[in-house]
C-alpha positions as CSV (number, residue, x, y, z in Angstrom):
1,X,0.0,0.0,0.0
2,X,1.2,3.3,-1.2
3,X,2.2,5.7,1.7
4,X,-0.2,8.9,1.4
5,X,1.7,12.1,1.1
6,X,2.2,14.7,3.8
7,X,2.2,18.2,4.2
8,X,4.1,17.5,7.2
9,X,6.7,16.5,5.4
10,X,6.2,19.3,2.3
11,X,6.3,21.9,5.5
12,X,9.4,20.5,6.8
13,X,10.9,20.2,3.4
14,X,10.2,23.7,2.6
15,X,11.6,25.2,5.7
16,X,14.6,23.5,5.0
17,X,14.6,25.0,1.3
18,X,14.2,28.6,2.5
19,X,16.3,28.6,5.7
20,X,19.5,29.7,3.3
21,X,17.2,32.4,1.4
22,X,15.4,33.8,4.8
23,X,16.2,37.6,4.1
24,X,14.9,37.4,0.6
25,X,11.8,35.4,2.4
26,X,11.3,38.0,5.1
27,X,11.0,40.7,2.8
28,X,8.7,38.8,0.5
29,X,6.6,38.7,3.3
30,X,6.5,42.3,4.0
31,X,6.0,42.6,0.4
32,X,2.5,40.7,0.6
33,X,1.5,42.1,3.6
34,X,1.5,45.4,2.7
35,X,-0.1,44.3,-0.5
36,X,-2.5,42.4,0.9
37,X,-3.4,45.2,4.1
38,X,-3.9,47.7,0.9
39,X,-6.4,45.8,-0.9
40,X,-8.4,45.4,2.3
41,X,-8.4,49.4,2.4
42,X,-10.3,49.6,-1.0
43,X,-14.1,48.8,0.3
44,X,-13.5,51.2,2.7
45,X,-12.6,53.7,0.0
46,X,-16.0,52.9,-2.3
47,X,-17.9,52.9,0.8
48,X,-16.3,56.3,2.0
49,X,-17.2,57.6,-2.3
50,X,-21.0,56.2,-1.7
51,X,-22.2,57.5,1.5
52,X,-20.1,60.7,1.7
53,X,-19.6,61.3,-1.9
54,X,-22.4,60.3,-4.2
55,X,-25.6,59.9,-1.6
56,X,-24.6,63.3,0.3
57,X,-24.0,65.4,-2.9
58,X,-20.5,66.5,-1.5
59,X,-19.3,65.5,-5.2
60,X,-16.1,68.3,-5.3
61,X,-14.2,67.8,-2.5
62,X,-15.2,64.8,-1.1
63,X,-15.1,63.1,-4.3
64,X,-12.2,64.1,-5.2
65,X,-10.0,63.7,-2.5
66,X,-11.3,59.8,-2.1
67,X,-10.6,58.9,-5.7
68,X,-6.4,60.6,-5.4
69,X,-6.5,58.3,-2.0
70,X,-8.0,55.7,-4.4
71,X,-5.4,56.1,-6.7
72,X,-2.6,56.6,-4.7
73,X,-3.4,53.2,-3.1
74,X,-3.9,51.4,-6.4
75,X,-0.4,52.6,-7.2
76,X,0.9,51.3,-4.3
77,X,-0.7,48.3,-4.3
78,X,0.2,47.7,-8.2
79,X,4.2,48.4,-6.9
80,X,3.9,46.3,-3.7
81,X,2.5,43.5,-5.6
82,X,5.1,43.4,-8.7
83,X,7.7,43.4,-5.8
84,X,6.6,40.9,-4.0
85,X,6.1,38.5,-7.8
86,X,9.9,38.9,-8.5
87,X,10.6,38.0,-5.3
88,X,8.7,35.1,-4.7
89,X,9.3,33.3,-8.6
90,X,13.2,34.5,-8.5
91,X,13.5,32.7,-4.8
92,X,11.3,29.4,-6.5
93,X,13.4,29.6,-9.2
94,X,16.5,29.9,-6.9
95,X,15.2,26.9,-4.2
96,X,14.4,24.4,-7.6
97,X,18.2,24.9,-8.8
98,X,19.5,24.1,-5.3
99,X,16.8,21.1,-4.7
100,X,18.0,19.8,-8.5
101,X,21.8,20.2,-7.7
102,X,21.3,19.0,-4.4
103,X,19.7,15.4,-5.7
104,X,21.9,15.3,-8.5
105,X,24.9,15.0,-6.7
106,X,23.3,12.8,-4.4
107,X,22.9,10.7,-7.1
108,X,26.3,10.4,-8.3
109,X,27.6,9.3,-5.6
110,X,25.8,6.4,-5.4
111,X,26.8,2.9,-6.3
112,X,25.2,0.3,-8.7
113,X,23.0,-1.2,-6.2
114,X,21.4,2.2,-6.1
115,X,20.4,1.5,-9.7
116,X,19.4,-1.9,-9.4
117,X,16.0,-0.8,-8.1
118,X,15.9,2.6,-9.6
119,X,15.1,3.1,-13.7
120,X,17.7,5.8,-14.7
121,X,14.0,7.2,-16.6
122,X,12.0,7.5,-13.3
123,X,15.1,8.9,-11.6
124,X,15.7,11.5,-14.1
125,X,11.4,12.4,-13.7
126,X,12.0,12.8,-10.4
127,X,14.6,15.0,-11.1
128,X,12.8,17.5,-13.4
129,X,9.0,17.0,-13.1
130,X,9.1,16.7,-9.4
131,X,11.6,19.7,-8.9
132,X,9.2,21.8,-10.9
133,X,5.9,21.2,-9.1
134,X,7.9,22.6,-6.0
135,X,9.3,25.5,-7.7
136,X,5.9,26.3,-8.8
137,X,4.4,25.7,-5.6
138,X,7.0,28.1,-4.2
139,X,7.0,30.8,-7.2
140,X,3.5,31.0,-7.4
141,X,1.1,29.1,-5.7
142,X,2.7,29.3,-1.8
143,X,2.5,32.9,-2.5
144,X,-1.3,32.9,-4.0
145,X,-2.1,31.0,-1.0
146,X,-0.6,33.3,1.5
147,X,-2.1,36.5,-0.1
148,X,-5.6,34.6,-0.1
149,X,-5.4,33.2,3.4
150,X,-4.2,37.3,4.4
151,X,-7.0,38.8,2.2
152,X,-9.6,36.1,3.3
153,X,-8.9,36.3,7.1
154,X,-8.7,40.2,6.9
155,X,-12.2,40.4,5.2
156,X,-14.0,38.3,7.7
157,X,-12.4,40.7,10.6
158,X,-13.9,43.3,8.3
159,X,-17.2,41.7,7.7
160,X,-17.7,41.5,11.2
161,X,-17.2,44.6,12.1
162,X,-19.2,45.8,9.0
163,X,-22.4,44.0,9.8
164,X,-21.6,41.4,12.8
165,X,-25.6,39.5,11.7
166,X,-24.5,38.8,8.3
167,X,-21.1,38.0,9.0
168,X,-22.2,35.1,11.1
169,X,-24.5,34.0,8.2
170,X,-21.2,34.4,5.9
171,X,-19.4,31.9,8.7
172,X,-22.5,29.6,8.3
173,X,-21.5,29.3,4.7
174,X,-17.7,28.9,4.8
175,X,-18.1,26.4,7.1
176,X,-20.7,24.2,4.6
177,X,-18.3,24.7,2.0
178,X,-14.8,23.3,4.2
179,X,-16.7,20.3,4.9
180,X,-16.9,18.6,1.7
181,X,-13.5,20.3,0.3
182,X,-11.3,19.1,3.0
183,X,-12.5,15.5,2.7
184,X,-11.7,16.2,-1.7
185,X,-8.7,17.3,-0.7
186,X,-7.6,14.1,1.3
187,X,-8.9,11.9,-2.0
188,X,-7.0,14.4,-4.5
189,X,-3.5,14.6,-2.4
190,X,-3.4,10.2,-2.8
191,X,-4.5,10.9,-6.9
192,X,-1.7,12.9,-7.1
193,X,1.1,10.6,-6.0
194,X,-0.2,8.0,-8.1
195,X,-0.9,10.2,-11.1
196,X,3.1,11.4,-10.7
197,X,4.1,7.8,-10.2
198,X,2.4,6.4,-13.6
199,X,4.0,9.4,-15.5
200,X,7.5,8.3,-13.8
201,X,7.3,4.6,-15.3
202,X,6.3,5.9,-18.9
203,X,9.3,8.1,-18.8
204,X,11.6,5.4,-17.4
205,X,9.8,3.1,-20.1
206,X,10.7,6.0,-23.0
207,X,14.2,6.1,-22.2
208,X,14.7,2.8,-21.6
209,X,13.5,1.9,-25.2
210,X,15.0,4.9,-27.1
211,X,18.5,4.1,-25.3
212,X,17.7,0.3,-26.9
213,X,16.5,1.6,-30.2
214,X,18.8,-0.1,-32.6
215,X,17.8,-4.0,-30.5
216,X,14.4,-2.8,-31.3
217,X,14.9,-2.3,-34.6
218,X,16.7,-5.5,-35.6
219,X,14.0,-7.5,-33.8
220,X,11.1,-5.5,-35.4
221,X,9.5,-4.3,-32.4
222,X,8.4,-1.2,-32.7
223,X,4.7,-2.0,-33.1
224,X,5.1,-4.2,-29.6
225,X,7.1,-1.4,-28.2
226,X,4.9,1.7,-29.3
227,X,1.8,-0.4,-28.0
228,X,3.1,-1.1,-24.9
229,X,4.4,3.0,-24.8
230,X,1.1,3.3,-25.6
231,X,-0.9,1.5,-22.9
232,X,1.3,3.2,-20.1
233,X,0.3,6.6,-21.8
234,X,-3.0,5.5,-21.5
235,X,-2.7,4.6,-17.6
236,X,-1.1,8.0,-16.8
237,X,-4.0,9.7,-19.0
238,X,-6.9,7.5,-16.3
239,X,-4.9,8.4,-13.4
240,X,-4.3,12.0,-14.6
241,X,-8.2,12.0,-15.3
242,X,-9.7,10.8,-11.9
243,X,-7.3,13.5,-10.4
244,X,-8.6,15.9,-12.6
245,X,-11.9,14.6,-12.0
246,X,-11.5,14.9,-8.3
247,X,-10.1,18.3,-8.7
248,X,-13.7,19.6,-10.8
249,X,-15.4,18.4,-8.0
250,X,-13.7,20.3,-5.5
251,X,-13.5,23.5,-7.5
252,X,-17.8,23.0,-7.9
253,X,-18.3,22.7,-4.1
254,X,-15.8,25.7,-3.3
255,X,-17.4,27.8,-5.8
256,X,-20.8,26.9,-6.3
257,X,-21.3,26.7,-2.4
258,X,-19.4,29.5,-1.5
259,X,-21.5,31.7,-4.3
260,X,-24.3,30.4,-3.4
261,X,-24.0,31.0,0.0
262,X,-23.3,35.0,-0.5
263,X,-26.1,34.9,-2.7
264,X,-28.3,34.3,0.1
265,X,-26.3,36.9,2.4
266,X,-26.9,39.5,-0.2
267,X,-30.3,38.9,-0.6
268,X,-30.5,40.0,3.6
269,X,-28.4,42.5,3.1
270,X,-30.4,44.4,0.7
271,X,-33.5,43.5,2.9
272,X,-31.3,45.8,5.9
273,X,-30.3,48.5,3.4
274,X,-34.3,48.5,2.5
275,X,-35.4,48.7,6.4
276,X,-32.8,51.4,7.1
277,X,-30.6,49.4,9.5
278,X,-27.6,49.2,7.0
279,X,-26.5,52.0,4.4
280,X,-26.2,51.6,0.7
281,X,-22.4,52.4,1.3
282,X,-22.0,49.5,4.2
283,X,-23.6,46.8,1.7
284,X,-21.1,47.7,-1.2
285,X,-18.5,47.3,1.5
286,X,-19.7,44.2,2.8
287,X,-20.5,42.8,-0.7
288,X,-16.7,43.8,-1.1
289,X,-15.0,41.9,1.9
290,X,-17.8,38.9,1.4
291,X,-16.3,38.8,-2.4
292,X,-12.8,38.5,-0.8
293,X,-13.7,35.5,1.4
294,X,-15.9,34.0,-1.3
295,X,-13.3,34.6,-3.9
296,X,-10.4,33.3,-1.5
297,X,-11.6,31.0,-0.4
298,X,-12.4,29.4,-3.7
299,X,-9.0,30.2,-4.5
300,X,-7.5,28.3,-2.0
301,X,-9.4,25.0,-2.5
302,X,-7.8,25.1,-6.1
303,X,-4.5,25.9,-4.6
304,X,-4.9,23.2,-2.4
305,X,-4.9,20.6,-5.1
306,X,-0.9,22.3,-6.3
307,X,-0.3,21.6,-2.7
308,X,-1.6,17.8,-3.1
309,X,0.7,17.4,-5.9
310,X,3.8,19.3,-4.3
311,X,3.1,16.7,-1.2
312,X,3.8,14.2,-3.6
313,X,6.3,15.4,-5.6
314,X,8.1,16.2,-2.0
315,X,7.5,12.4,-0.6
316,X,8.9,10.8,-3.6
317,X,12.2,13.1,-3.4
318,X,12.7,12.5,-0.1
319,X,12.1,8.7,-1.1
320,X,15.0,9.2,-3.3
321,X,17.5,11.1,-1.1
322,X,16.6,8.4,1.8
323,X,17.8,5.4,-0.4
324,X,21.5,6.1,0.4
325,X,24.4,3.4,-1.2
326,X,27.4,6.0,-1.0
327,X,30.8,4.8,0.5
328,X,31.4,6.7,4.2
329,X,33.6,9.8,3.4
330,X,35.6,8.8,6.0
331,X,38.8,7.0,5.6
332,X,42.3,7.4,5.5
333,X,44.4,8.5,2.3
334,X,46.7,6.7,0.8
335,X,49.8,7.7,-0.6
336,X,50.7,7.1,-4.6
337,X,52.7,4.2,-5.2
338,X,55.8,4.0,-8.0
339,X,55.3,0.8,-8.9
340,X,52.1,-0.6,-9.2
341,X,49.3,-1.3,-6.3
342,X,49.7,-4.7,-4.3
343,X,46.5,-6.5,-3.6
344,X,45.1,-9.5,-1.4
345,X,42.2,-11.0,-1.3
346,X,41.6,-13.3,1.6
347,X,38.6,-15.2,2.4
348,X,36.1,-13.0,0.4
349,X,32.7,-14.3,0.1
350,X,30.2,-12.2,-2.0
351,X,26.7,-12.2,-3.1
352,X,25.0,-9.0,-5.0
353,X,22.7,-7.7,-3.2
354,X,19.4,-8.0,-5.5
355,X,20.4,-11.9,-4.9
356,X,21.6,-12.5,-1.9
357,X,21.0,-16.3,-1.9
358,X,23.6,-16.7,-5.2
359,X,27.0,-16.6,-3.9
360,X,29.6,-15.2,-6.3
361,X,32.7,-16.0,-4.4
362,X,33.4,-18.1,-2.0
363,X,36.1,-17.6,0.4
364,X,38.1,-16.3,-2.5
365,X,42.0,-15.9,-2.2
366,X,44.0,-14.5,-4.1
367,X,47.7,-12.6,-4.0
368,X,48.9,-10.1,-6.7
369,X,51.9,-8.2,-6.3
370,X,52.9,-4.7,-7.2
371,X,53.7,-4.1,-10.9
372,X,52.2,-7.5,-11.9
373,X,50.4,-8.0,-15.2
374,X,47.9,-11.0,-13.9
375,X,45.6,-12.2,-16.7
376,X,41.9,-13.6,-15.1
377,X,39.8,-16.3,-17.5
378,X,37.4,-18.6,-16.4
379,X,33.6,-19.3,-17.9
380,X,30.8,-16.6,-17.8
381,X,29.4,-16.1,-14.1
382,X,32.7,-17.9,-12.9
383,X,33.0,-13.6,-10.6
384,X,35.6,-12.7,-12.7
385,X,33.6,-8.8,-13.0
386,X,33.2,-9.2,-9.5
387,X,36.8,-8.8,-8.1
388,X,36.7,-5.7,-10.5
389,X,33.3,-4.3,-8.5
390,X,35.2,-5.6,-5.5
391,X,38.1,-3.2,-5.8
392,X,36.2,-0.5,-7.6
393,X,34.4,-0.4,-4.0
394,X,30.8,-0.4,-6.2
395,X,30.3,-3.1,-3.5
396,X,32.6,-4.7,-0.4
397,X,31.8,-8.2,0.1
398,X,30.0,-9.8,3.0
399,X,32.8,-11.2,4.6
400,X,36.7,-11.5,4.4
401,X,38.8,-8.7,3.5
402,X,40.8,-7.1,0.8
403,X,44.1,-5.4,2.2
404,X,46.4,-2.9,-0.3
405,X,49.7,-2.7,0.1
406,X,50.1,-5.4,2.6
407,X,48.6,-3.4,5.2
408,X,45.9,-1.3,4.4
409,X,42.5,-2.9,4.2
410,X,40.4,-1.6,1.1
411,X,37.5,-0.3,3.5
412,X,39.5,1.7,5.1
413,X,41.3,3.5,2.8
414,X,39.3,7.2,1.7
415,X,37.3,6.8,-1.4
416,X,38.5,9.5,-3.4
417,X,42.0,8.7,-2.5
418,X,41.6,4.9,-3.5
419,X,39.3,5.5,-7.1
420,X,42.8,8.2,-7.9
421,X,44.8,5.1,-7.9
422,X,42.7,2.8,-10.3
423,X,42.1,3.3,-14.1
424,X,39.5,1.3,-15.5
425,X,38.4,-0.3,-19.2
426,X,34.8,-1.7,-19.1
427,X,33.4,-3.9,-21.9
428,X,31.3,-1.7,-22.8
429,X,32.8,2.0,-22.4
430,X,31.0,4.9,-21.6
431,X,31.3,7.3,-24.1
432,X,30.5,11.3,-23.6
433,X,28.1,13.3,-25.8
434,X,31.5,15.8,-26.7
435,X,34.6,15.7,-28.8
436,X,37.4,12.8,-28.4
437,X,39.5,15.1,-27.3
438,X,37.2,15.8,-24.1
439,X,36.2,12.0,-23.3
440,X,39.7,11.2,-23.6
441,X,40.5,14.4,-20.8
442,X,37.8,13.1,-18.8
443,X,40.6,11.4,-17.2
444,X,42.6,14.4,-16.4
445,X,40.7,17.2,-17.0
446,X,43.9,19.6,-16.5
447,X,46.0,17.3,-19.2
448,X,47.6,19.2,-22.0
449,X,46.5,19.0,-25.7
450,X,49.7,16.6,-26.1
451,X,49.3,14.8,-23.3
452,X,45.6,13.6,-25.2
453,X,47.4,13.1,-28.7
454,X,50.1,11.1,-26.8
455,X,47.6,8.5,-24.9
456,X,45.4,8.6,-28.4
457,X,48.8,6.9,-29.7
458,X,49.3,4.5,-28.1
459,X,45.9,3.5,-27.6
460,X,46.1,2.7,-31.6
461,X,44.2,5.8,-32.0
462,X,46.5,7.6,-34.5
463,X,45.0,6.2,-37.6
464,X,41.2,7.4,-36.6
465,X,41.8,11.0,-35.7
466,X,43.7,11.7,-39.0
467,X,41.2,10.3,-41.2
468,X,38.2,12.4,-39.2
469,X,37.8,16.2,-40.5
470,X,38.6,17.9,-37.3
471,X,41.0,15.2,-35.5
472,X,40.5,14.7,-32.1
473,X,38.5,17.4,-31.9
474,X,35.2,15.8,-33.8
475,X,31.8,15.7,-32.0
476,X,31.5,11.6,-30.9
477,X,27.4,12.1,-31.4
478,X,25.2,10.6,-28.1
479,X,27.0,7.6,-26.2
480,X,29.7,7.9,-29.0
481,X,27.2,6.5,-31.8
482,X,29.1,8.4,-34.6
483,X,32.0,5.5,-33.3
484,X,32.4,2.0,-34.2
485,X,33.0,-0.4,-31.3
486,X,36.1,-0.9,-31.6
487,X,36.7,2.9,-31.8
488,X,34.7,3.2,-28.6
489,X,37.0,1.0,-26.8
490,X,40.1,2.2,-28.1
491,X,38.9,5.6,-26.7
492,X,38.2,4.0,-23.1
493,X,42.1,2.8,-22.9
494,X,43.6,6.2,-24.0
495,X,41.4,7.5,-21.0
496,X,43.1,5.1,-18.6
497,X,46.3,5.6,-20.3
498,X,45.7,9.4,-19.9
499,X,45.4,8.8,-16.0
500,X,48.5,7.0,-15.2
501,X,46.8,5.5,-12.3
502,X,48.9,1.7,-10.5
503,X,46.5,-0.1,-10.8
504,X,44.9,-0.5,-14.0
505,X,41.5,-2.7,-14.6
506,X,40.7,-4.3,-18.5
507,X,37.6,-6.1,-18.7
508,X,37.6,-7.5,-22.0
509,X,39.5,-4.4,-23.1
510,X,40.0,-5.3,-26.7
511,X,36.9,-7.7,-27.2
512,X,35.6,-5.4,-30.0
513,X,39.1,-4.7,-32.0
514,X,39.9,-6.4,-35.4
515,X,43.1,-8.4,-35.1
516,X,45.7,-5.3,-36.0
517,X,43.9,-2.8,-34.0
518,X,44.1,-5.8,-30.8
519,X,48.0,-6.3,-31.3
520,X,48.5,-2.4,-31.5
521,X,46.7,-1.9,-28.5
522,X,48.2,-5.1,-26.9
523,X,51.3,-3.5,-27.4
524,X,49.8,-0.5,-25.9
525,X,48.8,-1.7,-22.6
526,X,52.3,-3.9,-22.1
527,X,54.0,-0.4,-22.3
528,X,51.8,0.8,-20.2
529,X,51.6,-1.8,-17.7
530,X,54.9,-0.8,-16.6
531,X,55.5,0.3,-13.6
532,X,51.5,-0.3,-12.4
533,X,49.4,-3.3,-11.2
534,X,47.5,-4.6,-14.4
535,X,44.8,-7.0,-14.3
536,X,43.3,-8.6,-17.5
537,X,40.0,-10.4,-17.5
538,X,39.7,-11.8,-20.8
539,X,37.7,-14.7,-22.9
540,X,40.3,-14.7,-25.8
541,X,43.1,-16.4,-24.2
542,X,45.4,-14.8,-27.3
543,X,45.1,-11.8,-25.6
544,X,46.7,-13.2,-22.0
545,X,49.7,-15.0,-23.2
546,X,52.5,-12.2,-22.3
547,X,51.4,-11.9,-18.5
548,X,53.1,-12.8,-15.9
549,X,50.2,-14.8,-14.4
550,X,47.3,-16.3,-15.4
551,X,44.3,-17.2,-12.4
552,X,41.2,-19.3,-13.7
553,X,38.4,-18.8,-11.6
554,X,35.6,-21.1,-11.7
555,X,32.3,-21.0,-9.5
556,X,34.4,-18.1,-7.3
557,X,37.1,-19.7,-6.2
558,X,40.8,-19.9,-7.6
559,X,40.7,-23.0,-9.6
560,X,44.7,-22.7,-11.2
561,X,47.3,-20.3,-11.3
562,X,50.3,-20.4,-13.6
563,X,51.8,-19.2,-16.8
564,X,50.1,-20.2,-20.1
565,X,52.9,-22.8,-20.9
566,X,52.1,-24.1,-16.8
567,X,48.9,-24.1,-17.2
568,X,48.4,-25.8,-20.6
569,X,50.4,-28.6,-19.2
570,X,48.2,-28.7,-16.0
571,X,45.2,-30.3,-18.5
572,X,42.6,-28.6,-16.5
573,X,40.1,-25.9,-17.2
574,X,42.6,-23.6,-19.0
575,X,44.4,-26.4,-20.9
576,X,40.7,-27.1,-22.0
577,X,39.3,-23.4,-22.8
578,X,43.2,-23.0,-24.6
579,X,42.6,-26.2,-27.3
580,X,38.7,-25.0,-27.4
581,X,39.4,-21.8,-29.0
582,X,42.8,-22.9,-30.8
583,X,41.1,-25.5,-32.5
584,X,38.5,-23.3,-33.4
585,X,41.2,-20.7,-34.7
586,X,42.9,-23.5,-37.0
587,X,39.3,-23.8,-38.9
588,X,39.2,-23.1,-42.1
């Protein structure tokens, strides 16, 4: 059962928001206040015009020293009121950019379990849709609602001291019309939530798809896809729809009610005015203040329905900053290395979190020492990816420990300082919407011009960026779609290379090269293994011969360690993989 959203929560929430802006806040207020006492001063004025002006026939200067007050207040009112607008929308704009950066950053510094639960399309709704109802409800509607709470409050003080009879009839009716709009308003604040949730999954759905757009494609299912983009359209429409729904019905009991009911208060007031116990200019007063209440508080039944949504939008924020993976900043530094990054692994048992009953290693140990080039095969599943989210800290393992240096254990060591020390290849790079110049400097965002030629280089690189119009300088298009694969991964290792970092990470590193692009780079990455810890996980067992170890791991444990020639001889799992994929090589 869905949680119903609170204005606790959106009150707290919004206190927080302003606390940094209160001086901007404070004089907002002043701003509205002053608006909002002024416009309670204009019945008095057309009351003052009637009786003393008008029914007395004191029309010079009577007359017109109440229309210069008239307008003098107008004026003021009119400045007061444009004040008070920038100030509000500029400080909504301001609290929506600091909400945005604030869960943003939030969200990058969370690690892959984060994600496991979260679509990256909800997430980025969240981000923007839900931002903006707040920074509307600030701009704009918190303000409308404080100006018609002020307006509405002042003009039953002023009703009742206008005509205390008929203001009690006018309390009769307010109180008919809360009644029903208060229990709308309950029904509407649950709509909402649900009505932002549905458009959340049909935005996680969107991106999902249009990210996958080419798989699509080559399977041929767009009509499957648009349908189903369709039907979740279609369930955000019904949700949006009973909301709206809801929302009709609260606006017709706040203002057919409330109307209704000053109607009837009218209808005695011009009875009183008839018998003489209320003048002509007292009723256009009264009508005055009783169209303030009436009007605010019609007003605020409809901004109660932005303050439903806002609820909502709030809840599932706070939802989203309380689901917390991040690392603990604490931690102590470790110093740079000269020669590579020794590592030990020592009874580490793992499982990832979304399936805890799957073990992926089991009291794993393993030894690498500094400057070593060890090599890591074994069948898919086997954890080989693992120890790489192991040391990349994206998760620490249940038990057992992995120490650096001999001493330090991996948990212990700062996060920043640690993720300085590693460079890392995925199989499937990321690639920036920017130049290859830029994705390359990701790396080192102060590195020199040279310094990016240089690591394109020797990355096998060379040969691409003289071919392309504007060299390492050309736009890569979205997720580097305007590369092949193969250029995509060459790009990752000049990034690495780029960083210098001891330890360096491949994962299937050259999976997507042709055969001269793979030796180039191979040659690449044993120049730059010197010096640095390299590890290698690898299918193509070509790629492995020239390190200095090779582990198998199978079902996550160490199964063999050796050299290729070893290990061949050994006629276990490697000797089998090695004649596997040799024989299959020899094929004509």
């Amino acid at each position: 059962m869905k949680k119903t959203p609170s204005l606790t929560t959106l009150r707290t929430v919004l206190g927080d928001l302003m606390r940094p802006h209160a001086k901007v806040a404070w004089i907002a207020l002043m701003a509205l206040l002053a608006s909002s006492a002024l416009s309670l001063t204009v019945p008095l004025m057309f009351r003052r015009l009637i009786d003393g002006g008008f029914l007395s026939g004191a029309f010079v200067g009577t007359l017109e020293t109440a229309f210069g007050q008239l307008l003098l207040i107008t004026f003021l009112l009119a400045s007061a009121t444009a004040f008070r607008f920038y100030l509000v929308s500029s400080l909504g704009e301001r609290i929506a950019a600091d909400l945005r950066t604030k869960v943003y950053s939030h969200l990058l510094l969370q690690r892959p379990v984060f994600f496991e639960t979260m679509k990256v399309g909800e997430v980025t709704s969240r981000l923007s849709a839900d931002t903006t109802l707040l920074q509307t409800l600030i701009g704009s509607s918190l303000s409308f609602a404080l100006r018609h709470t002020l307006t509405t409050t002042g003009g039953l003080i002023m009703l009742m001291l206008t005509s205390p009879l008929l203001s009690g009839a006018v309390l009769i009716v307010v109180t008919i019309v809360v009644v029903p709009v208060m229990a709308l308003a309950r029904k509407l604040r649950t709509q909402s939530r649900t009505s932002q949730d549905t458009l959340a999954n049909s935005s996680a759905l969107a991106t999902e798809i249009l990210q996958q757009v080419s798989t699509v494609q080559s399977l041929n299912q767009q009509d499957r896809e648009s349908q189903r983009f369709t039907d979740s359209c279609e369930t955000t429409y019904e949700a949006a729809r009973k909301r709206i729904m809801t929302r009709s019905m609260l606006l017709f009991c706040a203002i057919g009610l409330a109307f209704a009911g000053l109607t009837a208060v009218l209808w005695l007031g011009a009875r009183a005015v008839a018998e003489g116990t209320m003048t002509a200019g007292e009723l256009a007063q009264f009508v005055m203040y009783a169209g303030f209440v009436g009007g605010g508080a019609a007003a605020l039944s409809e901004v109660l329905g932005e303050f439903q949504r806002a609820a909502g939008a709030t809840d599932r924020l706070i939802e989203l900053l309380a689901m917390d993976t991040r690392l603990p900043p604490d931690g102590k530094p470790i110093t740079k290395p000269k020669n590579g990054v020794s590592l030990k692994f020592e009874h580490v048992n793992f499982a990832y979190p979304a399936r805890p009953e799957l073990p992926i290693l089991k009291d794993f140990n393993l030894t690498i020492e500094a400057g070593e080039t060890v090599a890591i095969v074994g069948p898919s599943g086997a954890g080989k990816s693992t120890l790489f989210a192991l040391l990349l800290r994206w998760y620490d393992p249940q038990s057992g420990m992995i120490r650096v240096q001999g001493q330090h254990p991996l948990f212990n060591i700062e996060p920043g300082s640690w993720r300085d020390m590693v460079a890392f290849v995925p199989q499937d790079p990321a690639v920036f919407s920017n130049s290859i110049a830029e994705n390359v400097r990701y790396a080192k965002p102060d590195a020199s011009d040279e310094e990016v030629m240089q690591a394109l280089r020797e990355a096998a690189c060379q040969e691409l960026i003289e071919r392309l119009p504007e060299g390492m300088n050309t736009f890569v298009g979205e997720r580097g779609t305007r590369l092949s694969g193969g250029e995509r991964q060459r790009l990752a290792i000049a990034r690495a290379i780029l960083k210098d970092a001891p330890l360096l990470l491949l994962d299937e590193a050259t999976s997507s090269l042709d055969a001269e692009s793979e030796q180039l780079v191979q040659k690449a990455i044993e120049k730059s293994s010197k010096g640095r810890t390299t590890l290698i996980i690898a299918h193509r067992l070509a790629t492995v011969l020239a390190a200095d170890r090779i582990v198998v791991v199978e079902n996550g444990v160490v199964a063999e360690v050796g050299t290729h020639d070893e290990l061949v001889t050994n006629e276990g799992l490697y000797a089998r993989l090695a004649s596997l994929q040799f024989i299959e090589n020899q094929r004509p």
